[in-house]
Each structure stands twice: as C-alpha cells, then as structure tokens.
MIBAMAR-601292 format. One record per residue (C-alpha): residue in three letters; chain; z negated, x negated, y. Coordinates in steps of 0.001 Angstrom, whole numbers, plus 500000, padded with zeros to 6 digits. Layout:
N
(pt 'ALA', 'A', (Z, X, Y))
...
# end
This chain:
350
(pt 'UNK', 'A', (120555, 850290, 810587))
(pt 'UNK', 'A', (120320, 846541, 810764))
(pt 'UNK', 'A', (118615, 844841, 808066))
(pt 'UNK', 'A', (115418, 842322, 809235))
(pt 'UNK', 'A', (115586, 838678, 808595))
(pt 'UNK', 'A', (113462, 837722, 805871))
(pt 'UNK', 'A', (110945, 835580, 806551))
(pt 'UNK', 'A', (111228, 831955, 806492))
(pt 'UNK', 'A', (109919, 829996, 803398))
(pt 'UNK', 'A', (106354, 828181, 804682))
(pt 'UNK', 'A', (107259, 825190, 802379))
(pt 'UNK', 'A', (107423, 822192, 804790))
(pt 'UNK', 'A', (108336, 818461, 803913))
(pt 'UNK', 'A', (109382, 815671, 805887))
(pt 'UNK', 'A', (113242, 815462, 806435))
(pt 'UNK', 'A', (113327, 819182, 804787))
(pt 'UNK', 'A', (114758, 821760, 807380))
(pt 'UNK', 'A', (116036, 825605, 806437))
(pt 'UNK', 'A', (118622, 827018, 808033))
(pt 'UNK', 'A', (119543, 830472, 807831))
(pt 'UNK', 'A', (123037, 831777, 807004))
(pt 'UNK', 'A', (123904, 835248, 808086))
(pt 'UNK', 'A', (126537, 835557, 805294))
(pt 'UNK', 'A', (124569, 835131, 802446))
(pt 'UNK', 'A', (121242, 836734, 804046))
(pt 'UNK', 'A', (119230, 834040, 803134))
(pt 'UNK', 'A', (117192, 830645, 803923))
(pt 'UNK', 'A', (119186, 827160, 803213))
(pt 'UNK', 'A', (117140, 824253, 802373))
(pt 'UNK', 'A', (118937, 821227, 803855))
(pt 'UNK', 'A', (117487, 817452, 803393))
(pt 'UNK', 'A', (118482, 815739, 806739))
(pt 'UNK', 'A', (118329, 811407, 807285))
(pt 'UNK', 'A', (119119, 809976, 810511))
(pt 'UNK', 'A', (119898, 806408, 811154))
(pt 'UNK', 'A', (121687, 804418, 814053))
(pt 'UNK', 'A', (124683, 802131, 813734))
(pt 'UNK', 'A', (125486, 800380, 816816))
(pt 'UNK', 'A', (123857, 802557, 819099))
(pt 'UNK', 'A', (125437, 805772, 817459))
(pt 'UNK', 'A', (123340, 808350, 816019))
(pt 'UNK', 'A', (124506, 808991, 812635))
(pt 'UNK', 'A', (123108, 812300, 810110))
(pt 'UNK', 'A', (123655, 813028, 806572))
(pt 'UNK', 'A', (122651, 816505, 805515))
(pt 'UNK', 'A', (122118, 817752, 801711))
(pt 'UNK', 'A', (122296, 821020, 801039))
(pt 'UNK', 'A', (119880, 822017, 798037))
(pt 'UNK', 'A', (121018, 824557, 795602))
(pt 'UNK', 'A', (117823, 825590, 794281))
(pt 'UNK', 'A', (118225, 829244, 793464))
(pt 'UNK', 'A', (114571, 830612, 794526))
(pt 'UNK', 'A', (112670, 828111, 792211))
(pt 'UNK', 'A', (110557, 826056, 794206))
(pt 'UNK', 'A', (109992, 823536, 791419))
(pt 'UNK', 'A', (114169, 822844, 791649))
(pt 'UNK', 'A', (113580, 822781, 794865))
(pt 'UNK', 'A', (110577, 819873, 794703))
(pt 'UNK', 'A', (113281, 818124, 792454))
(pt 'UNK', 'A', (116390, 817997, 794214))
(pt 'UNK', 'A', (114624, 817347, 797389))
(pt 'UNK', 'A', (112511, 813690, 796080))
(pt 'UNK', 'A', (115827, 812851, 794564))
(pt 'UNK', 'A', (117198, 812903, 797487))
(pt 'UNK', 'A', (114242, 810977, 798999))
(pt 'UNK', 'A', (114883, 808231, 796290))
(pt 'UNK', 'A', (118553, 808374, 797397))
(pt 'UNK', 'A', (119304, 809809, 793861))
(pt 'UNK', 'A', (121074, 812960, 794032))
(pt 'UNK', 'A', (124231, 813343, 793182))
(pt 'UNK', 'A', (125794, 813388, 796984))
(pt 'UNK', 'A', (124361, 809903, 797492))
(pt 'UNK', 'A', (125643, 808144, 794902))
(pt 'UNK', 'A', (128400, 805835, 794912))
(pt 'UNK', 'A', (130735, 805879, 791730))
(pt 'UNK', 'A', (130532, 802336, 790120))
(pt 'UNK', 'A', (133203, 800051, 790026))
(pt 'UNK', 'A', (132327, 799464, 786493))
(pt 'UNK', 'A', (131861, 802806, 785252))
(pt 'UNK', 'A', (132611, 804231, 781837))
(pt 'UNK', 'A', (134927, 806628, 783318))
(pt 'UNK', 'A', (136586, 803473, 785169))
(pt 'UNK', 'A', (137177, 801357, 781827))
(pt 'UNK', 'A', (138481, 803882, 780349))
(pt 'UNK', 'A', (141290, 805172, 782744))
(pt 'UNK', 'A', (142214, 801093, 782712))
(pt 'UNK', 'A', (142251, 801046, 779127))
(pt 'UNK', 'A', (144549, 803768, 778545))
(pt 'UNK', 'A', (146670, 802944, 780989))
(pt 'UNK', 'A', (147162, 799461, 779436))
(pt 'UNK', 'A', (150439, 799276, 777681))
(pt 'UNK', 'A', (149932, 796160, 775694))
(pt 'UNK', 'A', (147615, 798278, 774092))
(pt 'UNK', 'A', (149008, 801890, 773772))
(pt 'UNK', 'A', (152234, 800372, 772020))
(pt 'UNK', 'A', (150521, 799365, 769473))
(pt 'UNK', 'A', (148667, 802537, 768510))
(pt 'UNK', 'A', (149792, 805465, 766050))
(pt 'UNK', 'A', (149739, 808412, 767594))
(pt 'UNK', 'A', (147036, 810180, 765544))
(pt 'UNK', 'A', (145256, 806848, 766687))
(pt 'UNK', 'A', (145563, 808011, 770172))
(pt 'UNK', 'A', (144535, 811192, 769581))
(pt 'UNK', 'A', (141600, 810205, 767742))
(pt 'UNK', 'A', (140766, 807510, 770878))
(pt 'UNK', 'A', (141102, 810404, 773219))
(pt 'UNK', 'A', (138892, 812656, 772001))
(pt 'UNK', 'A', (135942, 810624, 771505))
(pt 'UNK', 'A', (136548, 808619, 774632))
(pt 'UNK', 'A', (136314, 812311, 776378))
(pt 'UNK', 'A', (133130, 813271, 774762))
(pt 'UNK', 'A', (131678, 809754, 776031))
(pt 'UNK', 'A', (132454, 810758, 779398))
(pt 'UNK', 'A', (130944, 814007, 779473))
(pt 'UNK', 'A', (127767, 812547, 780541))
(pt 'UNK', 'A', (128324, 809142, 780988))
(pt 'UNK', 'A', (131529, 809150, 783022))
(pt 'UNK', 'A', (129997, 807634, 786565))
(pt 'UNK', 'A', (127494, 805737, 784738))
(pt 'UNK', 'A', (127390, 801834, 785409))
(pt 'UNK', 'A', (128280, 799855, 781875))
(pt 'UNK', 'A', (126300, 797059, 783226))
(pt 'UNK', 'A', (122948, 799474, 782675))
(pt 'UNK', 'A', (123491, 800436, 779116))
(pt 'UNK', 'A', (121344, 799173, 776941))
(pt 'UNK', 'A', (120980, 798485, 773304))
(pt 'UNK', 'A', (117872, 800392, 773442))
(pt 'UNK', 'A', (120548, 803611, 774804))
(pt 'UNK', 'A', (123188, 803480, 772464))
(pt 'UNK', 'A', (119813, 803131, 769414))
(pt 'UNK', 'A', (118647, 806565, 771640))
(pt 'UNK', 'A', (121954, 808147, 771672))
(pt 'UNK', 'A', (123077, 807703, 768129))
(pt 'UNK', 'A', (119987, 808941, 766789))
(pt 'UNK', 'A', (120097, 812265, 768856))
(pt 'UNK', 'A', (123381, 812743, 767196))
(pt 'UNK', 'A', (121882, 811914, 763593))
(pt 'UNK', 'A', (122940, 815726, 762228))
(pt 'UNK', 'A', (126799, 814605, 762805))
(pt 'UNK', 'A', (126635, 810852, 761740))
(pt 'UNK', 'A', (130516, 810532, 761561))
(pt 'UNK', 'A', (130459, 811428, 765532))
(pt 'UNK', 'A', (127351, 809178, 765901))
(pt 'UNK', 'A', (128913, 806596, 763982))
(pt 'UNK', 'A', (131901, 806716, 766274))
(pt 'UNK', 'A', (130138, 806828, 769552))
(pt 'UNK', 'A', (128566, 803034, 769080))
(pt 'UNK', 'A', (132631, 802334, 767508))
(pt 'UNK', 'A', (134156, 804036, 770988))
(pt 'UNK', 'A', (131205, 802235, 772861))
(pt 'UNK', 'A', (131851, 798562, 771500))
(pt 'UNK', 'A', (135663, 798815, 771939))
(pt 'UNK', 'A', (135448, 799306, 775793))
(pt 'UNK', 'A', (132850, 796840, 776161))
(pt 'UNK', 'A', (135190, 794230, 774380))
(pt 'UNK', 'A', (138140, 795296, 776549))
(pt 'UNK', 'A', (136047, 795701, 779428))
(pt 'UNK', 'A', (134142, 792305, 779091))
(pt 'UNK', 'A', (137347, 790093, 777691))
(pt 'UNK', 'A', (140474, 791924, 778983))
(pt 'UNK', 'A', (139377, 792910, 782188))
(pt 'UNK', 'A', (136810, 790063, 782882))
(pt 'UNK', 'A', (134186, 792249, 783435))
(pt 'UNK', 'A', (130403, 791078, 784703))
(pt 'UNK', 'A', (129465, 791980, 781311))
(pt 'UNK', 'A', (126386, 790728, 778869))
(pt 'UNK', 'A', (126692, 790888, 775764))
(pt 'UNK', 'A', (127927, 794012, 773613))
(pt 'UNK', 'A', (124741, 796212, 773233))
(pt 'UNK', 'A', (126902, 797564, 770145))
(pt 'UNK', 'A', (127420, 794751, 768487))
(pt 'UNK', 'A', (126213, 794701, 764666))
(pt 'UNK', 'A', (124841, 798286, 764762))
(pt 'UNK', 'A', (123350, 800141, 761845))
(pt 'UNK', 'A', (125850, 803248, 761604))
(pt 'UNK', 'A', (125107, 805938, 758938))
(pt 'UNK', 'A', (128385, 805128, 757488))
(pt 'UNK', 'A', (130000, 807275, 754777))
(pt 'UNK', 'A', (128841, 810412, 754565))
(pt 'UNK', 'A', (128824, 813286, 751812))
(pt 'UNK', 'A', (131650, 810916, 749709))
(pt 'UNK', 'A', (134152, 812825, 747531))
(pt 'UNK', 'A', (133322, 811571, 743850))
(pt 'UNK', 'A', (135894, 809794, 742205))
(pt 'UNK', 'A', (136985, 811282, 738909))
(pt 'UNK', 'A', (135337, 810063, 735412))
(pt 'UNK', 'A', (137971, 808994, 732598))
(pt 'UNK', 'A', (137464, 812088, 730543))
(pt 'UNK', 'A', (139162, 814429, 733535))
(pt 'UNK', 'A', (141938, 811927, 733931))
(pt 'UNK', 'A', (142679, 812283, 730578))
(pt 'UNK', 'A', (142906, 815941, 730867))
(pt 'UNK', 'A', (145437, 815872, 732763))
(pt 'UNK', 'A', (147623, 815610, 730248))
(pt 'UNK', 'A', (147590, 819368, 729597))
(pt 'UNK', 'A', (147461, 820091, 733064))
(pt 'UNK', 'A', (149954, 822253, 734904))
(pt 'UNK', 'A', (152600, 820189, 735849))
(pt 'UNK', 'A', (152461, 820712, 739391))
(pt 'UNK', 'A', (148581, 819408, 739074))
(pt 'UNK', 'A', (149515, 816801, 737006))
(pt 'UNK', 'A', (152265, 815615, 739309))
(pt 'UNK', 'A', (150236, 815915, 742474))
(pt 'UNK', 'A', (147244, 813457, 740280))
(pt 'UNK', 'A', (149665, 811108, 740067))
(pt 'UNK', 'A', (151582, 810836, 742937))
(pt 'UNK', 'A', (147867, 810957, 744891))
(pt 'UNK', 'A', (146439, 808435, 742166))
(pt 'UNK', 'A', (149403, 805722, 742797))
(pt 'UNK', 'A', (150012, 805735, 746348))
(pt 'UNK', 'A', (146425, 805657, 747580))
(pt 'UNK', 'A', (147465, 808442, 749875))
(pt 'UNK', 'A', (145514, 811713, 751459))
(pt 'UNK', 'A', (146502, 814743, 749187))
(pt 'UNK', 'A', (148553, 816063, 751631))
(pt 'UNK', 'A', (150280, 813092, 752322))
(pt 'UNK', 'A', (151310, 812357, 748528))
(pt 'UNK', 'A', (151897, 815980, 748049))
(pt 'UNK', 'A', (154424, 816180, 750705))
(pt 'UNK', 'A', (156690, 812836, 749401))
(pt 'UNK', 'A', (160086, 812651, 749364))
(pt 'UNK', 'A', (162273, 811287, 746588))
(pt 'UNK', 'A', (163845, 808962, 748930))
(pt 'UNK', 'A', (160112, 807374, 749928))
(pt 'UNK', 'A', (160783, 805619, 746092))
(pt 'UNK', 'A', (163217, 802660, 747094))
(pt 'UNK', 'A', (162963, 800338, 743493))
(pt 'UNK', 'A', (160010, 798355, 743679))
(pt 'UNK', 'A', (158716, 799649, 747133))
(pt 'UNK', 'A', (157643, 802876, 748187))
(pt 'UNK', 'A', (156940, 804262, 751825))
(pt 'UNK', 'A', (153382, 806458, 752035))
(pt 'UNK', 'A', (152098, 807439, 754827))
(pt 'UNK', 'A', (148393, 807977, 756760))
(pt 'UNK', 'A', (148073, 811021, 757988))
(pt 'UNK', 'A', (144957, 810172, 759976))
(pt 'UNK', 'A', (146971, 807390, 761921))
(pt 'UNK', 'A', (150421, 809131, 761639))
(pt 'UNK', 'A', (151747, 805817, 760436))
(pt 'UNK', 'A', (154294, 804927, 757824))
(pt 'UNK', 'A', (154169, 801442, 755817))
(pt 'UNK', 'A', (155881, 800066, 752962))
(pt 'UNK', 'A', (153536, 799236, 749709))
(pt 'UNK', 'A', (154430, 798658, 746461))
(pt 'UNK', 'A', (155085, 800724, 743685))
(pt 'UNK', 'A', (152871, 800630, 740404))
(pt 'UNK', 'A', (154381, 800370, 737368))
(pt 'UNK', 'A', (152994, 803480, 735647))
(pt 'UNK', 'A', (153937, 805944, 738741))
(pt 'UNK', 'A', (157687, 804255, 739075))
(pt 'UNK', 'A', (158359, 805590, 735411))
(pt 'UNK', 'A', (156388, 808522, 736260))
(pt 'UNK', 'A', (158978, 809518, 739414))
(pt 'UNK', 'A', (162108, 808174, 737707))
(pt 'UNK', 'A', (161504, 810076, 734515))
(pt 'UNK', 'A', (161329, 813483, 736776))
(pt 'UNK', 'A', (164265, 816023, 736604))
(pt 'UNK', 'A', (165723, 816617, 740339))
(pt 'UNK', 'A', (164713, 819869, 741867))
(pt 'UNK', 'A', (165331, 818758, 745583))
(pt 'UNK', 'A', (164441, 816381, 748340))
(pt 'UNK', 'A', (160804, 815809, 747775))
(pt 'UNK', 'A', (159183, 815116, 744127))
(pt 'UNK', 'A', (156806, 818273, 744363))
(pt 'UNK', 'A', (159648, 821038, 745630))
(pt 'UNK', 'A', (159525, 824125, 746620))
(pt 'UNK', 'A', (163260, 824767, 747275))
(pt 'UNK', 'A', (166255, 822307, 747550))
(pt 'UNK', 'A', (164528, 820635, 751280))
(pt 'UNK', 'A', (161245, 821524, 751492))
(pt 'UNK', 'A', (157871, 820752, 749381))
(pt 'UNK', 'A', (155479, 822519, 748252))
(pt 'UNK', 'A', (152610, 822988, 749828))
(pt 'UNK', 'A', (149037, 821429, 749847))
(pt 'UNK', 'A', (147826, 824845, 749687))
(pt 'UNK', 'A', (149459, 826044, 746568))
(pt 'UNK', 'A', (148918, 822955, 744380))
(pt 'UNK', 'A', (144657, 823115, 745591))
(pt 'UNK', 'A', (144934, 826844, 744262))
(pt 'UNK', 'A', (146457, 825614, 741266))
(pt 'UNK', 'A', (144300, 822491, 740568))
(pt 'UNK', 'A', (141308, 824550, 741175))
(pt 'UNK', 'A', (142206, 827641, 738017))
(pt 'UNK', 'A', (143023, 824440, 736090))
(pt 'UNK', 'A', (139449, 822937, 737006))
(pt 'UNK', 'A', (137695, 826558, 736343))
(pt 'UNK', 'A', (138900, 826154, 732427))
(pt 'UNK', 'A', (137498, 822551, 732502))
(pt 'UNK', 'A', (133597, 824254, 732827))
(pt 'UNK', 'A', (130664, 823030, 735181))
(pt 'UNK', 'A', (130718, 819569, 735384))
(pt 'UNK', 'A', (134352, 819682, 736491))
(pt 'UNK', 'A', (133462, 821985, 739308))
(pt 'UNK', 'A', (132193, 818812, 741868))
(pt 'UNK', 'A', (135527, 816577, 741456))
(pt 'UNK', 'A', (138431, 817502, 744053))
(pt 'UNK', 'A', (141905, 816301, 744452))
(pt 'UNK', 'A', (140737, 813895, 747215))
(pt 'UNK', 'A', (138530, 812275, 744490))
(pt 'UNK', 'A', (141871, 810888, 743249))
(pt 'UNK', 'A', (142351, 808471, 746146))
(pt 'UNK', 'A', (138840, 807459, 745829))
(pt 'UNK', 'A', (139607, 806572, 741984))
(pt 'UNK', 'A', (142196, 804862, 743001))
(pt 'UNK', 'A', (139717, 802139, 745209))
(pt 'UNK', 'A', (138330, 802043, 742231))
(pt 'UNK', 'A', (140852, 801300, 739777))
(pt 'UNK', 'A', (141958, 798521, 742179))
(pt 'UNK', 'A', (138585, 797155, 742570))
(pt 'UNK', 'A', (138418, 797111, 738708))
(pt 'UNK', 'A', (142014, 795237, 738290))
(pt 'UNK', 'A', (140690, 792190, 740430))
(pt 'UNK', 'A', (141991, 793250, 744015))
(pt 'UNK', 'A', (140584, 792009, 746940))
(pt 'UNK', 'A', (138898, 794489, 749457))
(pt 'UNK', 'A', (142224, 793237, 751924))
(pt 'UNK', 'A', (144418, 793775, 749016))
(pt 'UNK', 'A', (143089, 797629, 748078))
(pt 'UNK', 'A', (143708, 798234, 752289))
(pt 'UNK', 'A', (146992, 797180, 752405))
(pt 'UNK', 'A', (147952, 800214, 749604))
(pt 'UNK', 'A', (145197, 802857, 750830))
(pt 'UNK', 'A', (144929, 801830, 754445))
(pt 'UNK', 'A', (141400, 803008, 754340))
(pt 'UNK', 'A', (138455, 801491, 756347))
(pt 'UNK', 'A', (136385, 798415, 754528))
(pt 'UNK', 'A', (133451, 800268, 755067))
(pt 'UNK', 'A', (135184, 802797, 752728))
(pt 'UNK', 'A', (136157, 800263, 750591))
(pt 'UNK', 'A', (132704, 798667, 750232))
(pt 'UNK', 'A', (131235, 802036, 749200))
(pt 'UNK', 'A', (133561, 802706, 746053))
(pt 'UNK', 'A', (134051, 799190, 745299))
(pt 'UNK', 'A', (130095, 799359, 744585))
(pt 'UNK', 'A', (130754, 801502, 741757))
(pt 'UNK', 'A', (133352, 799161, 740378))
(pt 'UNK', 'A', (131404, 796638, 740216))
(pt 'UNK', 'A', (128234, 798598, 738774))
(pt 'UNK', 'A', (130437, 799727, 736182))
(pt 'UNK', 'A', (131867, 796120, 735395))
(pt 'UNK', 'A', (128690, 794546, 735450))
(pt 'UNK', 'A', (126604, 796988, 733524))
(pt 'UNK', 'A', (129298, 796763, 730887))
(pt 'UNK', 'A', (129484, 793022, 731000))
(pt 'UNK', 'A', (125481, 793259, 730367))
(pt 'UNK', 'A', (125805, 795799, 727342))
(pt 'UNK', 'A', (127900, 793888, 725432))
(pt 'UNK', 'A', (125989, 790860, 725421))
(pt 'UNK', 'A', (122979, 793300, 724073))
(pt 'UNK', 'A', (122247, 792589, 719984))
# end
C-alpha cells in the first residue's frame, strides 16, 4: 500500500519555496534569490534545516534575508582563524618557543577558535573581550589567558603582518590575576625541618634554592651542580637555563653521600619520585598539627620569591632564578615588603 504525501506546510514567505523529497518523506524549506549578471539568470538556493520548529524555521529563513546565514558568508581575510594559521606557521617565531610553550599556545589558541574562528579581528571590540572574560569569571586563569592569547595575535597581526588594525582592544586589561596562591611557609616550619625525614628535608631544600616546581627540583641530577652554577629547569616551558647556585644549598649538595645519578635517588639512575616524597612530606606535616595542614611543598618556591625579595633582589633579578611571571612576582613580593616595612615601623615604636 502506498503511503499519501503529507500535506504541504501553509507557511508562505517571499523567496521561501518547499520542495518535497521522496527519500526522506518530507517537505524541504528552501530560501531561493535570483539575480542577473550580464544577461544570465543566476539562483542561489538555501536549504533550511529546521527540524519541524517553525520558530527555527522564522530564524534561519530572515537570516538568510539579511544575507546572514552561514552559506552566505564569506570567510574574512582577517579572521582569527587566519592570524592564527600565519602565526604558527611563522618560523622566526616557533624557534624561539619551548615546547611546553607551544603546547600551552596551542591549546588556548584552539579554544579561541571554537567560536571565533571566521570572525573578522577588525570587529572585536574592547567592549567583547570585557563581555567574554567576564562570562568566563568561574575559571579566571582561562579568562585571564583569553585577553593574553587575544593581545598576542593582535600585536603580530597588527605589526608583523601589517594588518588594517586599530588599536589592541586588549591592551592594559584588568585580569583576575593569581588565583587561590599556595602560601609560602612561616619561619617556624622551616625550622622544623631540621627533624624532618631526610627525603623531606632534602626535597625543602633543593625546591627552596633553585626556585624550581617540586617536581622539577625533586627530579635533579647530581651533574645539574657544576661549581658555582647549577642547571634547573621549568617544567611549564620545558626549558633548561643556567642560574646560580646559593651558598647554603652548594654545601647542602656537596655535603650529601652518593647514592646515584640524581640527589633524591631511588636506585643507581633513576630518582625518586614526586609522588613518594608528597606522601612523605604530608605524615611529616600530620605530626606538625593544624596550622601546618594549609602549607604544601609548592609553598617552598613561593618562599623562595620571598626570601629574594627580602635580600634586596630586583623583581628581574628573582625571574632570572624562578623564571616565574612578574605578575607572580608582584603578588609575593607584597608580602616581603609588608613584612619589611611593618618591622621597620615596630622598631621605631617606644
């Protein structure tokens, strides 16, 4: 038995035709322009997904009528997507990047696109980018780096590529900045650590005078000590740079019996791992009581901004051992200089 043809929708518009396909057993909405050129009749026909719903129907078909749907647009030359294929395709630039730099560029870059990838840059507005990063207010750090992602390929885009650009909407943006901060450790648990285990207590100092990630300094090698110098490493970057060695962790290293390659061993060539000396810093911690509980081996390299900051080092000078960010910087130098200052102030108290 053959099946009757549904009736055809009554909803009628100007340019709107259906057409029925046999196939699927049901009505096609098409939006249909005709224009000459030259004396030749030319037609460009939309189909309109709209499912059933007659109000996605009503919107696909006045896009179309304001030559906005997504057939009848025509990519930008200066698109995100655009500046960014050009950008990482630049070699002057990709040589000089780490890596874990890449990576990091790469993923962010991606998320920008997700939406924005056919977007003219010429149309993005301060006004946006204010929009955008405050939609993504409950992940600041990926807010923060959306404007940083944002103002780098406007730069490159304006300056490199001589772009019809205005100025950089991103320019001198409020970011959230540093968020949930690991606390650097008071005095009283750095002087604990002289009972520590010594696995703990070598990890605090090998994390405490390189500047380095906890993973990073866990992981050293004895052959990363050369005299005076030492080689640490960012793991964020995957970069390696040669900084000086303090005084107090030189003796510290040299003084050390040799159990293998690397200062923390496990065996005779590997280390051990970041995962065994957190289980072991954190029974040590238990014994310590409460207050101990908030400080973490990460609060280490934060001390160690702050020790800097303390000695007289220069916000350049304390990122040329931890490689941080100044923004970083900024924040634990703060407490520095609160704690020089309000001690400064004390003292001159009768």
């Amino acid at each position: 038995m053959t099946r009757r043809k549904p009736p055809k929708p009554r909803i009628q518009k100007l340019r709107l035709r259906w057409v029925w396909r046999p196939n699927k057993r049901a009505w096609e909405p098409q939006h249909r322009t005709t224009w000459h050129v030259g004396g030749k009749r030319k037609e460009r026909i939309i189909t309109l997904k709209w499912g059933g719903d007659s109000e996605e129907l009503d919107r696909l078909y006045w896009a179309c009528e304001r030559g906005q749907h997504e057939q009848q647009m025509v990519p930008s030359r200066y698109s995100w997507k655009a500046i960014v294929v050009l950008w990482r395709s630049d070699p002057r630039i990709q040589a000089n990047l780490a890596d874990g730099t890449k990576r990091s560029y790469r993923r962010e870059m991606d998320d920008l696109l997700t939406n924005n990838a056919d977007k003219d840059m010429r149309r993005t507005t301060r006004q946006d980018l204010r929009k955008v990063h405050s939609l993504m207010a409950e992940t600041p750090r990926k807010a923060d780096w959306r404007i940083q992602i944002s103002s780098l390929l406007w730069n490159y885009a304006k300056n490199k590529c001589d772009w019809p650009l205005g100025e950089n909407p991103a320019a001198g943006f409020d970011k959230y900045g540093v968020q949930n901060p690991f606390e650097p450790w008071p005095e009283w648990m750095v002087e604990y650590l002289k009972d520590a285990p010594e696995t703990v207590r070598c990890a605090a100092e090998l994390i405490l005078g390189t500047g380095q990630r906890p993973g990073a300094a866990i992981g050293m090698r004895k052959d990363q000590f050369r005299g005076d110098w030492m080689i640490v490493t960012d793991e964020k970057s995957d970069e390696e740079f040669e900084v000086f060695c303090p005084d107090r962790l030189r003796s510290f290293i040299a003084n050390r019996p040799s159990t293998g390659k690397h200062v923390l061993a496990k065996n005779l060539t590997q280390p051990l791992g970041y995962g065994a000396i957190e289980k072991r810093f954190s029974a040590w911690r238990k014994g310590m009581g409460k207050e101990a509980q908030r400080y973490s081996l990460h609060g280490l390299r934060k001390l160690a901004i702050i020790q800097l900051a303390e000695s007289g080092a220069t916000d350049a000078e304390i990122q040329a051992v931890t490689n941080q960010s100044m923004e970083t910087i900024a924040y634990y130098r703060q407490k520095a200089d609160r704690k020089r200052l309000s001690r400064s102030a004390q003292r001159r108290r009768k």
